[in-house]
C-alpha positions as CSV (number, residue, x, y, z in Angstrom):
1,X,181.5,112.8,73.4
2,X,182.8,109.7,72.3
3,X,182.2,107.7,69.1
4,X,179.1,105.7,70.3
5,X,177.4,108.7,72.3
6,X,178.1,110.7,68.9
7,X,175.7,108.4,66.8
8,X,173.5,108.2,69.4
9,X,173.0,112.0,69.3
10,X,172.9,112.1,65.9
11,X,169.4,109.3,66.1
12,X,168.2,112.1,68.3
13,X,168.6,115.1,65.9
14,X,167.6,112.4,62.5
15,X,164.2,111.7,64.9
16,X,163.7,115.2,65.7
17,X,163.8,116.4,62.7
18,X,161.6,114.3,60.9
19,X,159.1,115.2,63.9
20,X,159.2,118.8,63.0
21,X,158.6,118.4,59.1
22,X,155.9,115.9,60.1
23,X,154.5,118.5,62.6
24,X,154.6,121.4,60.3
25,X,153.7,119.5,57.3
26,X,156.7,120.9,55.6
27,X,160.2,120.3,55.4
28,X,163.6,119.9,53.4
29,X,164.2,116.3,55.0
30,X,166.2,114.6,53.1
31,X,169.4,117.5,52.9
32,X,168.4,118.0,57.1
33,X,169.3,114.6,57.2
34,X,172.7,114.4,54.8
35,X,174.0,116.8,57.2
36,X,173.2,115.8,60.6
37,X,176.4,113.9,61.7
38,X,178.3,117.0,60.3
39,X,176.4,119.0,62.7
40,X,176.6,116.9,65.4
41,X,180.6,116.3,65.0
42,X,181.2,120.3,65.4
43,X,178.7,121.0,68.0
44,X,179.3,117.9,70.2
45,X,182.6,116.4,69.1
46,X,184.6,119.7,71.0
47,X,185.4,121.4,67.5
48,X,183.3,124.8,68.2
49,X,183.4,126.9,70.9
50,X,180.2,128.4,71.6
51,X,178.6,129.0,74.8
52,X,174.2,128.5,74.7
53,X,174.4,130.3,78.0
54,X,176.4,133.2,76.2
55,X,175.1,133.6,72.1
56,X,176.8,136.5,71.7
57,X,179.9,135.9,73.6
58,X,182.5,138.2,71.8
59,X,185.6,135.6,70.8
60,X,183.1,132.6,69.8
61,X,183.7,130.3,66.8
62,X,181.1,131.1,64.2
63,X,179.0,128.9,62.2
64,X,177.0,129.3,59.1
65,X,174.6,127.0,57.9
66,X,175.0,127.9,54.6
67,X,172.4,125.4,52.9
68,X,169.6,127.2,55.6
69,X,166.9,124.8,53.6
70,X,168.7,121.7,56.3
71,X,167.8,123.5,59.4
72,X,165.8,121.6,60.9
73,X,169.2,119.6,62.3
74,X,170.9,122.4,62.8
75,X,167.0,123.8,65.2
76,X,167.4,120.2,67.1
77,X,171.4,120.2,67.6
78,X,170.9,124.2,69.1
79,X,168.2,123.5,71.6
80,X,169.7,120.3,72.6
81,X,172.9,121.8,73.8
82,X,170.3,124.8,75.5
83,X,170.2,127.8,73.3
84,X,166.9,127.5,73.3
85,X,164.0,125.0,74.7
86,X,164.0,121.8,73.1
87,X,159.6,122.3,73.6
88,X,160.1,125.0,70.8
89,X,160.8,122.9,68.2
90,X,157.3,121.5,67.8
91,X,157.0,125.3,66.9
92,X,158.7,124.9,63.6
93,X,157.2,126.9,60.7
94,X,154.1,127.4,62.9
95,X,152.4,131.1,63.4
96,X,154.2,133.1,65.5
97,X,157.3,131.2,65.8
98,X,160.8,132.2,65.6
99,X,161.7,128.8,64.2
100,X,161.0,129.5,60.1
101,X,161.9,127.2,56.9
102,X,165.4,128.9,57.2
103,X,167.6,130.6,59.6
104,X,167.6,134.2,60.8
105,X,169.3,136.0,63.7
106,X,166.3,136.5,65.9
107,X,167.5,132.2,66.6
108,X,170.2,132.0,69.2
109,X,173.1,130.8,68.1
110,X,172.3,131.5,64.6
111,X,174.6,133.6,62.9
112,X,173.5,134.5,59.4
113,X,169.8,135.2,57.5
114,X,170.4,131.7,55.1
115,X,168.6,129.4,52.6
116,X,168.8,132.1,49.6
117,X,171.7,129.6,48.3
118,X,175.0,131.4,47.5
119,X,175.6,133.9,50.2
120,X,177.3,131.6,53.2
121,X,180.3,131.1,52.1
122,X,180.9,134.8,51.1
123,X,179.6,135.9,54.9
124,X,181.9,133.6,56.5
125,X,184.8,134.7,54.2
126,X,183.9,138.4,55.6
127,X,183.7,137.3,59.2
128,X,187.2,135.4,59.2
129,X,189.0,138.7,57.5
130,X,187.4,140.6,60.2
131,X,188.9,138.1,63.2
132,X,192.6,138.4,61.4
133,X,192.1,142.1,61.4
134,X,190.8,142.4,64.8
135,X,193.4,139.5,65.6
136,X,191.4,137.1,67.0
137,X,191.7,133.5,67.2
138,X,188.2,132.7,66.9
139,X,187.3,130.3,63.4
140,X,184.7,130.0,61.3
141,X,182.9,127.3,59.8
142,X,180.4,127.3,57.1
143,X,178.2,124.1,55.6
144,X,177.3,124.3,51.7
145,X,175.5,122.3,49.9
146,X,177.0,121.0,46.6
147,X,174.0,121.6,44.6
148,X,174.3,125.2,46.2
149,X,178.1,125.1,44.6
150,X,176.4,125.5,40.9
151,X,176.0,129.6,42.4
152,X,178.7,131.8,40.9
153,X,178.8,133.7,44.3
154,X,180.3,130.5,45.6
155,X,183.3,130.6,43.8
156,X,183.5,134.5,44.0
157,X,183.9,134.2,48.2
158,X,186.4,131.2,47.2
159,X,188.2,133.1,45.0
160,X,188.4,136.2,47.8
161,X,189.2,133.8,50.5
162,X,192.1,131.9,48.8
163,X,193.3,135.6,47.9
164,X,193.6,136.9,51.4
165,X,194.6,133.4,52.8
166,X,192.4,133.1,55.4
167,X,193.6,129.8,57.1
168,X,190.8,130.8,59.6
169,X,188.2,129.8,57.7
170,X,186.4,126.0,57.0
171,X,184.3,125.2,54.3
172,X,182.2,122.0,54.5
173,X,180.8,120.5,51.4
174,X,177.7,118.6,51.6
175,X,178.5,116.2,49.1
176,X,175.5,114.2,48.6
177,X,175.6,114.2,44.6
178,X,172.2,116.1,44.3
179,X,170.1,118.8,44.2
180,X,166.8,119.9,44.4
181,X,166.0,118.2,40.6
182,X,168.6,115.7,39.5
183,X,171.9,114.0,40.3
184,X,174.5,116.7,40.1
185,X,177.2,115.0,37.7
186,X,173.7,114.5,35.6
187,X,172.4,117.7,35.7
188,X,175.5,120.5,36.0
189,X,178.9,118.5,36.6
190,X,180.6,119.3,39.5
191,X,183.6,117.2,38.9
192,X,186.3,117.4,39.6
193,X,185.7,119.7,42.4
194,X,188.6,119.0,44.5
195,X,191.1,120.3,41.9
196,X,189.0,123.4,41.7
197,X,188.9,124.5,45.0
198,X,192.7,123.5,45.2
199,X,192.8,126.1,41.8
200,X,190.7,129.0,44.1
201,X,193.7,128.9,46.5
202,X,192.3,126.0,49.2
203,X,193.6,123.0,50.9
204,X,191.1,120.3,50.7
205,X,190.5,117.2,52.7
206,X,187.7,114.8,51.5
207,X,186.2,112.7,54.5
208,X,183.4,109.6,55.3
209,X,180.6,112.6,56.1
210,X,178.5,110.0,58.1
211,X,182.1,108.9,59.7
212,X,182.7,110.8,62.9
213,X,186.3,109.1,63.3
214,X,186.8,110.8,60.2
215,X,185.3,114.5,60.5
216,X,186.8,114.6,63.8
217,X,190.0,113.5,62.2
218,X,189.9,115.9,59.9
219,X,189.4,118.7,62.3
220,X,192.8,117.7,64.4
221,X,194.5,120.3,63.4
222,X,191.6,122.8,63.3
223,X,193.5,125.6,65.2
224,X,196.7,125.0,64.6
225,X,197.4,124.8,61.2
226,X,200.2,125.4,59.3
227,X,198.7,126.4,55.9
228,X,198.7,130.0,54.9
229,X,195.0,128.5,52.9
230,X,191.3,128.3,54.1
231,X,190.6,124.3,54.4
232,X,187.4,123.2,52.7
233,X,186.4,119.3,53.4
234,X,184.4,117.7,50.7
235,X,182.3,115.3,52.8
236,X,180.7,112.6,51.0
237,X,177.7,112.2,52.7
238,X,173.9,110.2,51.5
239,X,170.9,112.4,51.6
240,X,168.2,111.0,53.8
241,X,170.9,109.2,55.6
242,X,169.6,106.8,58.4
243,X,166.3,106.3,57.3
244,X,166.5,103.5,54.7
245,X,163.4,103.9,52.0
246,X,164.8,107.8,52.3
247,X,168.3,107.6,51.2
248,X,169.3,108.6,48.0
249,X,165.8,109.1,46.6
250,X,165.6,112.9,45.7
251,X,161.8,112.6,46.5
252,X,163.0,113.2,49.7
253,X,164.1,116.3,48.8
254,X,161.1,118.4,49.8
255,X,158.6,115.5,51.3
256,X,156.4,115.2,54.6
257,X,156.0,111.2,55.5
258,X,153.1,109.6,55.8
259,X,152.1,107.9,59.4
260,X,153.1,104.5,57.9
261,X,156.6,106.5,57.0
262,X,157.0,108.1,60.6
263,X,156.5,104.7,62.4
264,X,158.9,102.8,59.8
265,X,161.7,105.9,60.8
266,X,161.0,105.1,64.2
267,X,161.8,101.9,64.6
268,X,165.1,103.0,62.0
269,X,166.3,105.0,64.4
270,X,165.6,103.7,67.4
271,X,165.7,106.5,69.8
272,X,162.6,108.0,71.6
């Protein structure tokens, strides 16, 4: 896809996604939302290979969703491209349904349990030492949150993969500057977190996370790579990005919008 059909897509997945917290009556919005054009650049910009039509297809790229508490974005992008009907999403955290408040395997094209934050980064590290000792070519990708990066076991997978220089693996950094109760530089600095995953062994890139030139810039290279070092991109991104009264509010954290909310989206984002 091209620029133009990118943001377009990324409307769809902001729209739906607000649809399914509104439906449930639950929802992590306003990370879902930091992270969408992310999402959509991988899936739709031609940086994973992954086959809806094959979810278990041996040499595919894998991708964790690290910060699981986002995935109603990452629910929307998956059906959309066919791993599953697009009808199932007004299932989201409803009895009986597959679709839950975060990930699991029993979701195609989902590749890790997720939302206990922490663990992604260390289960991508293990599945990109498993493709250089099985000599694949495949990649892997995993999103984290940067209010997820105050975890210890972040910087233990980190540490691991910079040690065993696995320039197969991407880390993506959500970098919206909060968390679940504050600003991060006001409530456990993360700063200056470039230098320190340079320090754990890592080449870093930071990118426009809401600018597709950029993420797809930044992915260029993606399998051909000279570096010896796993890449992480710190992504400045806003949470509750493309809905205006949403963005950079931590209410929006954990919030289900009003009908007066919904319809004000709507008309944000323009797609139906």
């Amino acid at each position: 896809m091209g620029i133009e059909e990118l943001e377009k897509k990324a409307r769809w997945v902001r729209r739906q996604a607000l649809e399914m917290v509104v439906s449930a009556g639950k929802g992590h919005i306003g990370g879902a939302l930091s992270c969408t054009d992310i999402l959509v650049a991988l899936y739709y910009g031609g940086i994973l290979r992954v086959d809806p039509h094959r979810p278990d297809w041996a040499d595919r790229d894998r991708f964790i969703l690290s910060k699981g508490h986002s995935c109603v974005a990452l629910y929307s992008v998956l059906a959309d491209l066919g791993f599953f009907p697009v009808a199932e999403l007004g299932s989201f955290c409803q009895k009986g349904s597959r679709l839950g408040g975060h990930p699991d395997r029993n979701i195609p094209g989902i590749e890790a349990d997720t939302g206990s934050l922490g663990h992604g980064l260390g289960i991508a590290a293990g599945l990109a030492l498993s493709a250089k000792i099985d000599k694949k070519e495949r990649q892997t990708v995993v999103l984290v949150g940067d209010g997820e990066s105050y975890e210890g076991s972040v910087w233990e997978a980190a540490m691991f993969a910079g040690h065993h220089g696995l320039d197969n693996l991407t880390a993506i950094v959500d970098r919206n500057q909060q968390c679940v109760t504050d600003f991060t530089e006001d409530c456990n600095r993360l700063e200056p977190l470039a230098d320190k995953w340079k320090a754990f062994g890592w080449d870093v890139r930071d990118v426009d996370g809401h600018s597709f030139a950029e993420l797809l810039g930044a992915f260029k290279d993606f399998r051909s790579r000279r570096s010896s070092r796993p890449l992480v991109l710190i992504a400045s991104t806003i949470k509750g990005k493309g809905v205006s009264f949403m963005e950079d509010d931590n209410n929006w954290h954990y919030r289900v919008p009003s009908a007066d909310d919904v319809q004000k989206a709507h008309q944000e984002l323009g797609i139906r």
